[in-house]
MIDOSE-1310 file (N, C-alpha, C; in nm, 2 decimals, decimal comma, always signed):
residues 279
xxxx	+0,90/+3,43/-5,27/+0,92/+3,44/-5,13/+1,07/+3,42/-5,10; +1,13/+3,53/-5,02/+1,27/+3,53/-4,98/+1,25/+3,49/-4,82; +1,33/+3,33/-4,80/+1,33/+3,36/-4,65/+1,48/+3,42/-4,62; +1,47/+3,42/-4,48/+1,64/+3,45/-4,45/+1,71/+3,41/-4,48
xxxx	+1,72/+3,27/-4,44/+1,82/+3,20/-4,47/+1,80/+3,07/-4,60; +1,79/+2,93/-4,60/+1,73/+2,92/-4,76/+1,80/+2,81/-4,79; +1,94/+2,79/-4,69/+1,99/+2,64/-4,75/+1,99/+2,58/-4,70; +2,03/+2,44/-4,75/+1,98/+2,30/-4,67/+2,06/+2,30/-4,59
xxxx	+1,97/+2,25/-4,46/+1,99/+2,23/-4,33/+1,91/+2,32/-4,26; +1,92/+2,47/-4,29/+1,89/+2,58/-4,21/+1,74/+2,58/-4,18; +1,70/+2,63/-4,03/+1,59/+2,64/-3,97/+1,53/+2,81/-4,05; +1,44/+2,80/-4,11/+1,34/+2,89/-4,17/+1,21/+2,92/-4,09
xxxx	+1,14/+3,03/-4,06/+0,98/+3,02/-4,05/+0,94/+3,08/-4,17; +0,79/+3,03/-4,19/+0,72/+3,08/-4,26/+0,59/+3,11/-4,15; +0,49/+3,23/-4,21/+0,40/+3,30/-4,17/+0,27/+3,36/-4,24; +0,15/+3,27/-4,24/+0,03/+3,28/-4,32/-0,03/+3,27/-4,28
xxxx	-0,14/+3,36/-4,31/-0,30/+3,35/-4,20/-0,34/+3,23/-4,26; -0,32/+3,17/-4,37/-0,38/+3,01/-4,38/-0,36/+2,94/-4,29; -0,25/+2,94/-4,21/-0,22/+2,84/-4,12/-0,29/+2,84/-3,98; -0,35/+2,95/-3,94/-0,43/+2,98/-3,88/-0,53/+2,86/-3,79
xxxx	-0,52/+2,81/-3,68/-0,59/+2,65/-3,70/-0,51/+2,56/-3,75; -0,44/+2,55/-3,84/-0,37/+2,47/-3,91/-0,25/+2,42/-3,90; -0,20/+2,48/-3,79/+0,01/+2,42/-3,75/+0,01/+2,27/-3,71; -0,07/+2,20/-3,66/-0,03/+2,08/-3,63/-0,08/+1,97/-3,82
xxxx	-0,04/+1,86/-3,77/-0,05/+1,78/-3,85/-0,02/+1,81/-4,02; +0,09/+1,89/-4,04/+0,05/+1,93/-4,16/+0,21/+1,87/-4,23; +0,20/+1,87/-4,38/+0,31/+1,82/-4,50/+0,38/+1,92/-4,55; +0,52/+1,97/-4,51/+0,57/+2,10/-4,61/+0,65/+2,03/-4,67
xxxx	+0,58/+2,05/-4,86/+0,73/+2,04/-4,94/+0,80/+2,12/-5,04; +0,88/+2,12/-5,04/+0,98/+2,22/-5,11/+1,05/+2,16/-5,17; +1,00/+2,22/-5,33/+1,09/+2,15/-5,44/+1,08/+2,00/-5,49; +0,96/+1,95/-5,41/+0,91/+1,83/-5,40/+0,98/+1,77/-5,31
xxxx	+1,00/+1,77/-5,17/+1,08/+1,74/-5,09/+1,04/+1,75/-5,00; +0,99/+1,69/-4,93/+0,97/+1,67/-4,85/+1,06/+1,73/-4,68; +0,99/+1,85/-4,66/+1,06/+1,96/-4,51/+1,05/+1,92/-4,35; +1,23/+1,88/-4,35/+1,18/+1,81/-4,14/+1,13/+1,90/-4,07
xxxx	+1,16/+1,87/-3,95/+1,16/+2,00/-3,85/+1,01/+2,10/-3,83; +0,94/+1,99/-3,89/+0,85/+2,10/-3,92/+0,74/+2,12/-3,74; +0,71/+2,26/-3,73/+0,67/+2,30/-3,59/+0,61/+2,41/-3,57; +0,54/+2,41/-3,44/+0,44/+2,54/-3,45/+0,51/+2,65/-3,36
xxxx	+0,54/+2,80/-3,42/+0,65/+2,86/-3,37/+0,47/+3,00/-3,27; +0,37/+2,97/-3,33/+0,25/+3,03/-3,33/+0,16/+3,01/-3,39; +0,04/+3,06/-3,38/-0,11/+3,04/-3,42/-0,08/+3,05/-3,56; +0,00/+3,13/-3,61/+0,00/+3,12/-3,81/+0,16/+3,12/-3,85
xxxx	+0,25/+3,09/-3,73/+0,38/+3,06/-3,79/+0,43/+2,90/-3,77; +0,51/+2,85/-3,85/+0,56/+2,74/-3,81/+0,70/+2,76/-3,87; +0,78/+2,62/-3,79/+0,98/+2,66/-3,81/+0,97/+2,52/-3,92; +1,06/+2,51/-3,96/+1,14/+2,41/-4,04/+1,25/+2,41/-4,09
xxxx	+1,29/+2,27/-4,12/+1,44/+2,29/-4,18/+1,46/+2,26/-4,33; +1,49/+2,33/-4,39/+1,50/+2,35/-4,55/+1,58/+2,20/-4,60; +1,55/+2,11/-4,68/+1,62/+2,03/-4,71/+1,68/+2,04/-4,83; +1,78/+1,95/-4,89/+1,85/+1,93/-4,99/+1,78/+1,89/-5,12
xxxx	+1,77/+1,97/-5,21/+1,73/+1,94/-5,33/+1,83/+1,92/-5,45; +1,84/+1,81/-5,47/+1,96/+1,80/-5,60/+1,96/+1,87/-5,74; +2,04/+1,89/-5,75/+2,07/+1,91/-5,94/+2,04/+2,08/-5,91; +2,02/+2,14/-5,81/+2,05/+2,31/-5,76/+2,20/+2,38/-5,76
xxxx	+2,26/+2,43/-5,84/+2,36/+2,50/-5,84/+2,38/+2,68/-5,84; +2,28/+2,71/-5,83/+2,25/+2,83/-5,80/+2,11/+2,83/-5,75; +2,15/+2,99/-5,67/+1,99/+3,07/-5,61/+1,89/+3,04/-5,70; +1,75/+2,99/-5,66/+1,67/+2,91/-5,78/+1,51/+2,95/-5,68
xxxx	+1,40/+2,97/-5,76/+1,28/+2,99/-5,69/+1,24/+2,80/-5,74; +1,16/+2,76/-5,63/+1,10/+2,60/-5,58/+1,01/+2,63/-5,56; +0,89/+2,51/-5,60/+0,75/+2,52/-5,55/+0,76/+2,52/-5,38; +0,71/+2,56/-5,36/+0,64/+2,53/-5,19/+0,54/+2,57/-5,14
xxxx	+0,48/+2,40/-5,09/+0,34/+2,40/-5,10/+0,29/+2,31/-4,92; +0,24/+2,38/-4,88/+0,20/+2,31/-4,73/+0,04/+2,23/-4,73; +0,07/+2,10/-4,70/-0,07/+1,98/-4,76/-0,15/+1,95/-4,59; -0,21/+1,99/-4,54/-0,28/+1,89/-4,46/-0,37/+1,80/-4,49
xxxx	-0,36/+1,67/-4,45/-0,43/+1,59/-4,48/-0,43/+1,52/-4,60; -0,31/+1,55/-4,69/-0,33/+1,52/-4,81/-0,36/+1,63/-4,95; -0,44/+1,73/-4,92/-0,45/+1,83/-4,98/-0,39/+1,93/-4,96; -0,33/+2,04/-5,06/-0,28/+2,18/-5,06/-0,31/+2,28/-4,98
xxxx	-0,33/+2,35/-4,88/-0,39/+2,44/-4,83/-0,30/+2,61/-4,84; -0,17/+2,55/-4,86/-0,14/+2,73/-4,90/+0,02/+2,69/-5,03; -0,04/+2,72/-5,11/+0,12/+2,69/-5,21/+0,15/+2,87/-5,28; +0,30/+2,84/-5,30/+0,37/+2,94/-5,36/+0,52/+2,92/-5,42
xxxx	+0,59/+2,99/-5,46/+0,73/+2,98/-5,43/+0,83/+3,00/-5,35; +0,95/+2,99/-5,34/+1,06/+2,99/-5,22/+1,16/+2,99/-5,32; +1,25/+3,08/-5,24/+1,37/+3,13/-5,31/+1,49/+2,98/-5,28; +1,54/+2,92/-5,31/+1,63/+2,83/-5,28/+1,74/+2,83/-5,29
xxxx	+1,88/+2,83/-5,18/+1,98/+2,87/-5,17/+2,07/+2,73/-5,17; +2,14/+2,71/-5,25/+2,25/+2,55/-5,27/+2,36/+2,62/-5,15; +2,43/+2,51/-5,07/+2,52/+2,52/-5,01/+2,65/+2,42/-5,10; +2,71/+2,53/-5,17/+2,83/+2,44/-5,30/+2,96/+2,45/-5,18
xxxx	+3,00/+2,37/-5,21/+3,19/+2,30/-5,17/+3,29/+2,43/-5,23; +3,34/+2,44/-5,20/+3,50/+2,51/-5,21/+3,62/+2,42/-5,17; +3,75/+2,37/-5,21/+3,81/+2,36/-5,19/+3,91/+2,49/-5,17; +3,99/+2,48/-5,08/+4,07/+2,55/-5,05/+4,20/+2,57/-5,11
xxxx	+4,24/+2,63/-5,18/+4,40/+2,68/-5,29/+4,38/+2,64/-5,42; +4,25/+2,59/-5,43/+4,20/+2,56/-5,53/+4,11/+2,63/-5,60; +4,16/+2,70/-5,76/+4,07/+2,73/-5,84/+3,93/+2,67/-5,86; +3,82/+2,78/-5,91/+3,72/+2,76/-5,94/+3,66/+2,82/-6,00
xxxx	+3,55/+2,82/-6,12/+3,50/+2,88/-6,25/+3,38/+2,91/-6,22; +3,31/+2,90/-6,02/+3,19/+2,93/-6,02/+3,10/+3,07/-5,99; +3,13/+3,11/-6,12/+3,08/+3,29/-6,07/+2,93/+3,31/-6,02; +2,93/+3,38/-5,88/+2,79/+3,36/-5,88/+2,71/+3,49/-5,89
xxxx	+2,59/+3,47/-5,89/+2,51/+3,63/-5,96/+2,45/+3,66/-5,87; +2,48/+3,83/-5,85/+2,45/+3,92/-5,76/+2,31/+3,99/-5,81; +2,23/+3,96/-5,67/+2,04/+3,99/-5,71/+2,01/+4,07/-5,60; +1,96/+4,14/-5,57/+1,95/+4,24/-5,49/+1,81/+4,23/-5,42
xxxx	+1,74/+4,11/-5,51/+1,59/+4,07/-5,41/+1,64/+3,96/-5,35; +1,74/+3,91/-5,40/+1,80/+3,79/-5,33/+1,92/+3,75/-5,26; +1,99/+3,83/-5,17/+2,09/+3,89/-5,17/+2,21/+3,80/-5,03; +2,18/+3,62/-5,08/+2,31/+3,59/-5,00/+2,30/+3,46/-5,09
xxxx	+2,45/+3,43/-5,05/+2,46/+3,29/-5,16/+2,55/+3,22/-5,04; +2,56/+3,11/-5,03/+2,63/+3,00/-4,93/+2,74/+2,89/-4,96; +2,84/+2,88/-4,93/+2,92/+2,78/-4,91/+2,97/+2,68/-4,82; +3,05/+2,62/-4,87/+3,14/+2,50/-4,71/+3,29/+2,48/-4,78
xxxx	+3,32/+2,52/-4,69/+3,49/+2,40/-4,70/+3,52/+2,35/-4,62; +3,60/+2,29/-4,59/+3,64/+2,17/-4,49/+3,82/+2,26/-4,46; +3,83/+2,31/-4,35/+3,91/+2,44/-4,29/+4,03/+2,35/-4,21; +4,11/+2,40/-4,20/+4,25/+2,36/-4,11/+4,29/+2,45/-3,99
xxxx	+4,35/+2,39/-3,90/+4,40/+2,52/-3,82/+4,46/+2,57/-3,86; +4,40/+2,72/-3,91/+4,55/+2,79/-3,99/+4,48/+2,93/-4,00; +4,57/+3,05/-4,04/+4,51/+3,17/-4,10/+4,40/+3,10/-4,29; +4,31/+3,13/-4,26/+4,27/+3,15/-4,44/+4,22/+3,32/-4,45
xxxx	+4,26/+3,31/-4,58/+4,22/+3,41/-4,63/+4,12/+3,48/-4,76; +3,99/+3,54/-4,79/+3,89/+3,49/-4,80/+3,85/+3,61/-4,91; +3,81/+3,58/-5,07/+3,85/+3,70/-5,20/+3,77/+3,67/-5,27; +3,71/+3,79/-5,25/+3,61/+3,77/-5,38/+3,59/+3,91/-5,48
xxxx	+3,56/+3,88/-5,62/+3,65/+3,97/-5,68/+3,54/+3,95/-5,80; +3,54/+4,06/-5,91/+3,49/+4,05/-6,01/+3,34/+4,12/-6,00; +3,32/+4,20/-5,90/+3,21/+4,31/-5,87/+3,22/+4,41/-5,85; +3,25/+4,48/-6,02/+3,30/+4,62/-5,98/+3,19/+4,74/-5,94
xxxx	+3,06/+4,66/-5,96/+2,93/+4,78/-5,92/+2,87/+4,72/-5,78; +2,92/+4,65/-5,70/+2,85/+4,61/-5,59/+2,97/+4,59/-5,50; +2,88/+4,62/-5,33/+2,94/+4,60/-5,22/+2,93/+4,48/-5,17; +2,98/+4,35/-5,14/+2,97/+4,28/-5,07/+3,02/+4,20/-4,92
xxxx	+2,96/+4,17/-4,85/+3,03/+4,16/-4,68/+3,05/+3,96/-4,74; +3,15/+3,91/-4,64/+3,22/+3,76/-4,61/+3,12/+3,75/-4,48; +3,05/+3,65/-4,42/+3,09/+3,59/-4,32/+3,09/+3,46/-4,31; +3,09/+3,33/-4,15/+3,08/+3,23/-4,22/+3,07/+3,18/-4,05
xxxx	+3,05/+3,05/-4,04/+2,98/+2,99/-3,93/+3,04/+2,84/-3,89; +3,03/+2,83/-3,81/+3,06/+2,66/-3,78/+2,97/+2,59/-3,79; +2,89/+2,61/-3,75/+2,71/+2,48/-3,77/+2,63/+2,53/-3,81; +2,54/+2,46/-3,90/+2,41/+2,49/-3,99/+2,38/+2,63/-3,96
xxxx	+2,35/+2,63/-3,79/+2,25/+2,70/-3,81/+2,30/+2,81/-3,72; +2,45/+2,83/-3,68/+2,52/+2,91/-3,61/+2,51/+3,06/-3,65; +2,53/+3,12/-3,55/+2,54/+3,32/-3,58/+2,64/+3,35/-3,68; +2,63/+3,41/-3,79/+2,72/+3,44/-3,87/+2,89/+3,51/-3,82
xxxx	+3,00/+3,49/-3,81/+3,10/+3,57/-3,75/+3,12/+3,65/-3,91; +3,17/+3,81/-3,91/+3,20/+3,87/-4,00/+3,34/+3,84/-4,06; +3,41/+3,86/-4,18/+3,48/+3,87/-4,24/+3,51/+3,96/-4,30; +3,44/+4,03/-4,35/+3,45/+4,18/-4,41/+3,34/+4,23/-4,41
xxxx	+3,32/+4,35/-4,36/+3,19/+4,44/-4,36/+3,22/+4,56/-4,44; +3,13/+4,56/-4,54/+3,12/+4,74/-4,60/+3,26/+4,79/-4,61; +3,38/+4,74/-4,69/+3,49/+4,75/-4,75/+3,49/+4,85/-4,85; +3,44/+4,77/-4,95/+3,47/+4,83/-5,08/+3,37/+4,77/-5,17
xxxx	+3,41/+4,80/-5,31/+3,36/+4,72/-5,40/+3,46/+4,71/-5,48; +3,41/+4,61/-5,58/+3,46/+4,58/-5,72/+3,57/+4,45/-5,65; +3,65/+4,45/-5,48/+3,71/+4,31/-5,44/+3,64/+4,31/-5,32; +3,64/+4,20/-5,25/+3,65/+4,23/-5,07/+3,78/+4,11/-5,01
xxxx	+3,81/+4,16/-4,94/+3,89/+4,04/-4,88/+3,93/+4,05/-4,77; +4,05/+3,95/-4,71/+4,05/+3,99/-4,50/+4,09/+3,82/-4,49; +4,13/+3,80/-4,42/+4,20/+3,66/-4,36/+4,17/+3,66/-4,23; +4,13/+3,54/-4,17/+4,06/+3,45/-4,05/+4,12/+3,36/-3,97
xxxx	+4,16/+3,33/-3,84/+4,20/+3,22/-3,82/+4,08/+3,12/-3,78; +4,11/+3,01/-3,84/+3,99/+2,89/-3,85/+4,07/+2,79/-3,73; +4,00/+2,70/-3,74/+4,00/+2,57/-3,67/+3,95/+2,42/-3,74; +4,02/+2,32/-3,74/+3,98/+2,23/-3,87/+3,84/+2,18/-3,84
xxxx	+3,76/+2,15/-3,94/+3,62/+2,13/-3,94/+3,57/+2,18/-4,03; +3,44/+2,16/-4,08/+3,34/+2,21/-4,16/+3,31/+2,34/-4,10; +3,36/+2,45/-4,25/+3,31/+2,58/-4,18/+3,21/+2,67/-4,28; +3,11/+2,73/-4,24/+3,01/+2,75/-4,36/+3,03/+2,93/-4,41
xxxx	+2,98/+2,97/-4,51/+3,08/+3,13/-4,54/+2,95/+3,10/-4,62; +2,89/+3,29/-4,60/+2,80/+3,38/-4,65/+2,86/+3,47/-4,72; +2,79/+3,45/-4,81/+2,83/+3,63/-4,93/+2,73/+3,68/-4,95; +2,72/+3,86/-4,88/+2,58/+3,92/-4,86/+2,60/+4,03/-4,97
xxxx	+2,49/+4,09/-5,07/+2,51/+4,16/-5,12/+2,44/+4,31/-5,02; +2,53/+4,41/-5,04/+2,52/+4,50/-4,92/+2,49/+4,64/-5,02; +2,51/+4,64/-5,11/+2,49/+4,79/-5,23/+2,53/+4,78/-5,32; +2,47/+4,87/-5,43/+2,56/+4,86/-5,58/+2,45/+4,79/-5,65
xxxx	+2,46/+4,79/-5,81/+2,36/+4,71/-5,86/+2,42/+4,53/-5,86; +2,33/+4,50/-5,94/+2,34/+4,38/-6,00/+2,47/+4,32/-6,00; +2,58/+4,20/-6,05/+2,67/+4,20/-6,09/+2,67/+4,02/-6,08; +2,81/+4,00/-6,08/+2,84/+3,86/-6,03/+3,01/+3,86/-5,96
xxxx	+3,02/+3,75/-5,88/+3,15/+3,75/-5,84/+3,22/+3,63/-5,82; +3,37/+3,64/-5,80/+3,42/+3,45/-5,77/+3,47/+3,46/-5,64; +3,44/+3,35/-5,53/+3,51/+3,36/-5,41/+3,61/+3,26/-5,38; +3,73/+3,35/-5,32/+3,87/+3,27/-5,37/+3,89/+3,22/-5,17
xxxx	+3,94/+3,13/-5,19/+3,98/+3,06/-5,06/+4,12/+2,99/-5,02; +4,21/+3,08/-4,98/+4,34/+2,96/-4,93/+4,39/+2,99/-4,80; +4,46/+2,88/-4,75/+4,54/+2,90/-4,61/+4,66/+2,86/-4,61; +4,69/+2,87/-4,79/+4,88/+2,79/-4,79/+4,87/+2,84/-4,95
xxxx	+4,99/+2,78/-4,99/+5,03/+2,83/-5,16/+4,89/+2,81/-5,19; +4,89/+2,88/-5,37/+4,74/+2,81/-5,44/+4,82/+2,74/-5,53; +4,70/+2,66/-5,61/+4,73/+2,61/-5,72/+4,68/+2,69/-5,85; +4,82/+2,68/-5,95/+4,78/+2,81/-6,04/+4,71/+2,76/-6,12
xxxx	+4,63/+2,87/-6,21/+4,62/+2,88/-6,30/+4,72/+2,93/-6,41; +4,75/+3,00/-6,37/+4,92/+3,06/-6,44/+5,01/+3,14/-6,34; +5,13/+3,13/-6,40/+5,23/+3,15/-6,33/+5,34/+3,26/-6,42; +5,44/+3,35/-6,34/+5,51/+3,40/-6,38/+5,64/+3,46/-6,34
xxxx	+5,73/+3,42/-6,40/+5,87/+3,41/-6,31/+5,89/+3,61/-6,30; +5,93/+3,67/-6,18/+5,99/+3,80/-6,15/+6,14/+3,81/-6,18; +6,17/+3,81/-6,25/+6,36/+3,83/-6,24/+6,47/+3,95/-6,28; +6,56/+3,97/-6,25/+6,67/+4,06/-6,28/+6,75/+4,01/-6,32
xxxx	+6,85/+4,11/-6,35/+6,99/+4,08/-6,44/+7,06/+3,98/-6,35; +7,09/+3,87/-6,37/+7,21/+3,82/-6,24/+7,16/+3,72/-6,18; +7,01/+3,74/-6,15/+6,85/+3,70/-6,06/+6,82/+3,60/-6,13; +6,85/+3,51/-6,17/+6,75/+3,41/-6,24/+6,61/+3,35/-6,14
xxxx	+6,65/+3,33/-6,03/+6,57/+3,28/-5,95/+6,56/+3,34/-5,82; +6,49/+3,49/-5,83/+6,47/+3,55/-5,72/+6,31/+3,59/-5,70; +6,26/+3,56/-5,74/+6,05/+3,56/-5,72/+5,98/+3,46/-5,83; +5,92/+3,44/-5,81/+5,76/+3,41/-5,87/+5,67/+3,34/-5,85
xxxx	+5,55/+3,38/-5,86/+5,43/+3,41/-5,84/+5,30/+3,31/-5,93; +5,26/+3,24/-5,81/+5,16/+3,18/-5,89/+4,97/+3,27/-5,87; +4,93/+3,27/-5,99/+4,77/+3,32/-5,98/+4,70/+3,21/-6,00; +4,60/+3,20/-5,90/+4,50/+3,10/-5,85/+4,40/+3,08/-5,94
xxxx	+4,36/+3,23/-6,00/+4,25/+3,20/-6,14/+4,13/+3,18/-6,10; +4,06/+3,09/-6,25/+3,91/+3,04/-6,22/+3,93/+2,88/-6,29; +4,07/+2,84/-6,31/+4,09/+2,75/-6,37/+4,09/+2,73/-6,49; +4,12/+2,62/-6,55/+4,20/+2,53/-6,51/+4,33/+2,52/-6,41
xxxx	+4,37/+2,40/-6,32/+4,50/+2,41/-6,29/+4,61/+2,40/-6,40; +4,71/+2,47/-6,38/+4,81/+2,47/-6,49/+4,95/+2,39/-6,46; +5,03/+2,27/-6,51/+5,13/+2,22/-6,52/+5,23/+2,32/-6,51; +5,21/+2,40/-6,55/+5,33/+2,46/-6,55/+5,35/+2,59/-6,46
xxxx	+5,37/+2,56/-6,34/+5,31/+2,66/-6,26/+5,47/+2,73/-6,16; +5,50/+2,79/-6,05/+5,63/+2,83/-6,04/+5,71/+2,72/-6,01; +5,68/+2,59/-5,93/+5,76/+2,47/-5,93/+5,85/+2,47/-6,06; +5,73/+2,44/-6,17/+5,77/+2,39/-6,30/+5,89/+2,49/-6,39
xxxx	+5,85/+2,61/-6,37/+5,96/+2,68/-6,44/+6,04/+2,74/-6,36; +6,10/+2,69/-6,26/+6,19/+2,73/-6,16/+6,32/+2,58/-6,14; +6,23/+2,48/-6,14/+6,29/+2,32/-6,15/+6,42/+2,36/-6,23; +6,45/+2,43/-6,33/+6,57/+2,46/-6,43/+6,67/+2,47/-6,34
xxxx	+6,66/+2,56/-6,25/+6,71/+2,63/-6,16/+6,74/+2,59/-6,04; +6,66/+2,49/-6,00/+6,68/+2,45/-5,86/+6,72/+2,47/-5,75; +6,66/+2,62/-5,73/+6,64/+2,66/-5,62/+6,62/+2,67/-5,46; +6,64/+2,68/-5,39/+6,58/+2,66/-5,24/+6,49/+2,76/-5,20
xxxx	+6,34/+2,74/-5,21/+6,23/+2,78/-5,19/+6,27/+2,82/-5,06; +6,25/+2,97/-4,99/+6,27/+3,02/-4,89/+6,12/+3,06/-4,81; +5,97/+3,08/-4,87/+5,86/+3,09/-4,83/+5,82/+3,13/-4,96; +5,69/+3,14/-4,86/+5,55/+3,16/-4,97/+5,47/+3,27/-4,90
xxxx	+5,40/+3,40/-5,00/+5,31/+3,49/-4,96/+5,19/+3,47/-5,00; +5,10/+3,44/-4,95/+4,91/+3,39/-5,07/+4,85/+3,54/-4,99; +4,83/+3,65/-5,10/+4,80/+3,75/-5,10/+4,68/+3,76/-5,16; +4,58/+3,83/-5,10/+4,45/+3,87/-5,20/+4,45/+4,01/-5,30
xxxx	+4,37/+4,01/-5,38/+4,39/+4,13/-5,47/+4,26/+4,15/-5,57; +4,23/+4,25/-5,62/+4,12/+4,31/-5,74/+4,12/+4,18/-5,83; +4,18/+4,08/-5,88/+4,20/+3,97/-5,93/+4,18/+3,84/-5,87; +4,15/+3,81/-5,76/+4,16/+3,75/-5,67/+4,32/+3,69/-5,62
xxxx	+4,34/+3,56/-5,56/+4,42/+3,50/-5,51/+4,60/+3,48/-5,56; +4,70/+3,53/-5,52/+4,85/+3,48/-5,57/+4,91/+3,48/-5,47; +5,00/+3,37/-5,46/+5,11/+3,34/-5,39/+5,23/+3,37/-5,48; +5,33/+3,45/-5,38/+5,47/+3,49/-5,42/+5,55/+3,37/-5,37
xxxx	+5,67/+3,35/-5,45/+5,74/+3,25/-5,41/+5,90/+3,32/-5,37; +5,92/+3,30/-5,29/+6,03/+3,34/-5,24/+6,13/+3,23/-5,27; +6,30/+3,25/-5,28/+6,39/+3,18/-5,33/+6,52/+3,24/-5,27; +6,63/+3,12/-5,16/+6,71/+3,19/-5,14/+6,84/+3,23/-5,15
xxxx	+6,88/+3,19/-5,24/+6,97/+3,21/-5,41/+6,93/+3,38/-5,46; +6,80/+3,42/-5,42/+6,74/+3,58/-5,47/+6,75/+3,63/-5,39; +6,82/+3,65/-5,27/+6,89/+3,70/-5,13/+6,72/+3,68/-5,03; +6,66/+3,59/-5,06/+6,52/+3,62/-4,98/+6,57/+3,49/-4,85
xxxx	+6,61/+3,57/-4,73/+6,60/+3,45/-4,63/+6,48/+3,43/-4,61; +6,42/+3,32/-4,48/+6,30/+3,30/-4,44/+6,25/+3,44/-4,39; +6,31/+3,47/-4,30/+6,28/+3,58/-4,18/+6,24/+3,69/-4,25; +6,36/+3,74/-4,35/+6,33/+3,84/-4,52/+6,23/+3,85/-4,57
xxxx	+6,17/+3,71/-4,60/+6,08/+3,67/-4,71/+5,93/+3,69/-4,61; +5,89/+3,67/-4,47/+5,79/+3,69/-4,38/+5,79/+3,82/-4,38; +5,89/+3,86/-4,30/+5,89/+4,08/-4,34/+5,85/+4,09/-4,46; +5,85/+4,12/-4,59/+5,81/+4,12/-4,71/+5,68/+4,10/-4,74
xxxx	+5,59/+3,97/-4,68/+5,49/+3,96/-4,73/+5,43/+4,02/-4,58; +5,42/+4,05/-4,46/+5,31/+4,12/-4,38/+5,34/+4,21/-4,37; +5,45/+4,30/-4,40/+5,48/+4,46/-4,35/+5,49/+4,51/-4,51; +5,43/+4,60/-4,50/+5,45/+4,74/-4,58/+5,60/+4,75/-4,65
xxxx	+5,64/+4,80/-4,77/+5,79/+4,86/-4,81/+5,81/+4,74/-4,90; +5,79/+4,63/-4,85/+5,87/+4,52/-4,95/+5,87/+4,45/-5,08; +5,72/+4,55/-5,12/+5,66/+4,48/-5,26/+5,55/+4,40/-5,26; +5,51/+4,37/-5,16/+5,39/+4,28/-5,15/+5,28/+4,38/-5,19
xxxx	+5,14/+4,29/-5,17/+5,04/+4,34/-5,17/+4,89/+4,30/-5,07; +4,87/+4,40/-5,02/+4,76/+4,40/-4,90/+4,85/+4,34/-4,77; +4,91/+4,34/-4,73/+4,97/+4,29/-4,60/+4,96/+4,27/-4,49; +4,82/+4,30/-4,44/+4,75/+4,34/-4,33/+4,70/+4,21/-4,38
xxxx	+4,64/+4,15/-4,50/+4,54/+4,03/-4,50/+4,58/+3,91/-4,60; +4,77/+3,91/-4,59/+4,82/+3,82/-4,61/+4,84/+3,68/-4,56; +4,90/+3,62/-4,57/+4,98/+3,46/-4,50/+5,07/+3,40/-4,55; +5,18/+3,41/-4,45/+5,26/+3,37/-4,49/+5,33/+3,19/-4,48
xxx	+5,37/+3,12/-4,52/+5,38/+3,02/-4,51/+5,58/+2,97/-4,53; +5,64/+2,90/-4,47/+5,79/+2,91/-4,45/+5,82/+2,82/-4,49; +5,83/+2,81/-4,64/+5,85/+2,69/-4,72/+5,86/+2,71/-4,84
């Protein structure tokens, strides 16, 4: 059984002629868990709120079984949806797997006032849409709709709080993908200095990865040099997440270095669903 929605917290109905006569007084549990919220939406529907089952790190089918009185009266399975953490500029190794009977997977980060920008990458036979919500159980706002495949990406302005982000699979077969998250530099996974004759210290670029974080990242091999960081671009891409490092010793002023990363001509990449940051 697929419901809509599937992760802890969220208000679900279920709908069975067993329940027929049967909405009041009754035990839903899921996963062995015992389900709040439980209520009569009609004569054979009832609402509830999906609760938290531990040790779930992916989309997973759970028993669920509705007991009145102590006894079973209608059992089956239920698709179960984990709501996992993201930090933000922060790599992650959690690829998740694209099912086409099952087709949304859930997150949270904890968001700043700021542009973020939102990548997910590593699906080259499937379409997938972003969106994401402020409360449990709030109306989805979009982030990307029916893009592309094989990346999607787009940058948002947020507001600080807990903010929740859906990934729907929308066409294409099967696949899996990683969803990248920042609203300032990332932290690399690797890094790699851009230079010219003369240039020692005129770009470079950290990539956000799937992790590990890397010590040695543009800070670290630029330190020789000691530079004056003039900004930063965190750009999305087919790869997911990198920030360009601007330096202004490599003729990149601030003002330079912003033109560059949101307008077209200057070398960047996607520019329209950049951020830039003046540091």
């Amino acid at each position: 059984m697929i419901l809509e929605w599937g992760y802890p917290g969220s208000q679900n109905q279920f709908q069975a002629s067993e329940l027929v006569g049967n909405t009041s007084g009754i035990t839903l549990k899921i996963g062995g868990i015992t389900a709040t919220g439980v209520s009569e939406i009609s004569s054979d529907t009832i609402q509830f709120t999906m609760p938290t089952i531990p040790g779930i790190t992916e989309n997973q089918a759970v028993s669920f079984v509705v007991e009145k009185e102590g006894s079973s009266m209608y059992s089956s399975q239920v698709r179960y949806r984990p709501l996992l953490s993201l930090t933000p500029n922060q790599p992650n190794s959690q690829f998740r797997i694209i099912d086409g009977r099952d087709n949304k997977s859930f997150f949270q980060i904890t968001a700043t006032t700021a542009n973020h920008v939102f990548n997910t990458f590593g699906h080259n036979l499937s379409d997938l849409d972003i969106h994401y919500f402020t409360t449990l159980n709030g109306t989805p706002i979009p982030i990307t709709e029916k893009r592309r495949t094989g990346a999607d990406f787009n940058k948002v302005s947020l507001t600080a709080g807990t903010v929740y982000v859906m990934v729907k699979h929308i066409s294409g077969l099967g696949d899996q993908y990683n969803l990248q998250i920042a609203n300032s530099g990332v932290q690399a996974s690797s890094s790699a200095k851009l230079t010219y004759a003369g240039w020692a210290f005129n770009l470079c670029y950290d990539t956000m990865g799937t992790g590990p974080i890397t010590a040695n990242n543009c800070d670290a091999q630029m330190a020789v040099h000691s530079p004056t960081r003039s900004g930063r671009c965190t750009y999305p891409g087919d790869q997911g997440l990198n920030t360009r490092n601007y330096y202004a010793e490599g003729g990149f002023s601030t003002s330079y270095s912003e033109d560059t990363c949101l307008n077209p001509g200057g070398g960047s990449q996607n520019e329209a669903e950049s951020i830039f940051i003046p540091n």
